[in-house]
N, C-alpha and C positions, 0 to 999 in steps of 0.2 A: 212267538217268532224264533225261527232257529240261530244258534247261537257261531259263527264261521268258524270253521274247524282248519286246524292245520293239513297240511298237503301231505299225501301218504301215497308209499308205493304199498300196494298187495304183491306179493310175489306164487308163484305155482308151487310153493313148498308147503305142505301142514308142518305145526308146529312141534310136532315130531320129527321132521326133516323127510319128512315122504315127498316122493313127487307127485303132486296131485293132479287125478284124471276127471275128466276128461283133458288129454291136453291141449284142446283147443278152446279152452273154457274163457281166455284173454279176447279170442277173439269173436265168439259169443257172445259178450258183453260188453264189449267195447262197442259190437256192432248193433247191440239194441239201440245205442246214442246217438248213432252217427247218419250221415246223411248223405244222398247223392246230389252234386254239382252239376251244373249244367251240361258240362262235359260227359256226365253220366261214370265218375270218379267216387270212389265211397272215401267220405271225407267224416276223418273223426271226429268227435266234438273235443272242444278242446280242454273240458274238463275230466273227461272219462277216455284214454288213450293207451292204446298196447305200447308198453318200453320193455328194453332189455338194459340189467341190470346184473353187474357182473358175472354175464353170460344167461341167467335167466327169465325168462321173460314173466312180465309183470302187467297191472292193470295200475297206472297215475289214476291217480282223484284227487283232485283240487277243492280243498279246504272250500274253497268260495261256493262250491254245489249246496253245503247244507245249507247255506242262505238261499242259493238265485232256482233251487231244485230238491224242496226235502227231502220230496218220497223217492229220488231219483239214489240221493245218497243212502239212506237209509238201505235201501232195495240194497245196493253194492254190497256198504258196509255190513248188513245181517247174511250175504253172499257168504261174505269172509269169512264172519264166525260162528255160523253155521258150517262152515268147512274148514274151519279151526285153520285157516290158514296165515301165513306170518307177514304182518303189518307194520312195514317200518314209517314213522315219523317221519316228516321230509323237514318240517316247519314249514314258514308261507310262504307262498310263492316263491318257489323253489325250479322251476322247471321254463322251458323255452315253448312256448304252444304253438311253435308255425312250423316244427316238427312233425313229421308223422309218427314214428319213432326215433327214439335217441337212448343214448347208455348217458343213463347219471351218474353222477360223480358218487365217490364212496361213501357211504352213512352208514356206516355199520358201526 
């Protein structure tokens, strides 16, 4: 059984400081998770969600997916570092989920 992970932003930066391409890469994979509403609205899920973060945009992952969604986490997080990109620590439950996107506070 997997073991819950703390809440992390991914950001579009490799850990070189490049800006990483594709850049629509947030919202490619956000939108593998997400889902359309009756209204026919594409509704994020609320553990895998595009945020901007002092000015750049990021992919949230909520710690709680390695429990309620292994291979969903897994898939993201081997995303990341396979594209060497920079993963900040949020700790748990960190974030507002009836957001579509939001700017987090600073954790640098």
């Amino acid at each position: 059984m997997a073991k819950e992970q703390s809440d992390c932003l991914i950001l579009g930066v490799t850990q070189k400081g490049n800006k990483f391409r594709p850049s629509d890469w947030v919202d490619r994979i956000a939108a593998l998770f997400a889902s359309f509403t009756a209204e026919r609205r594409l509704q994020y899920h609320a553990m895998i969600r595009p945020v901007i973060h002092q000015g750049l945009r990021g992919l949230f992952v909520a710690g709680s997916l390695a429990m309620a969604d292994a291979v969903a986490y897994d898939f993201v997080m081997e995303f990341a570092g396979s594209n060497r990109l920079q993963i900040v620590q949020l700790g748990q439950h960190m974030t507002d989920p009836s957001s579509p996107t939001y700017e987090l506070p600073n954790v640098a």
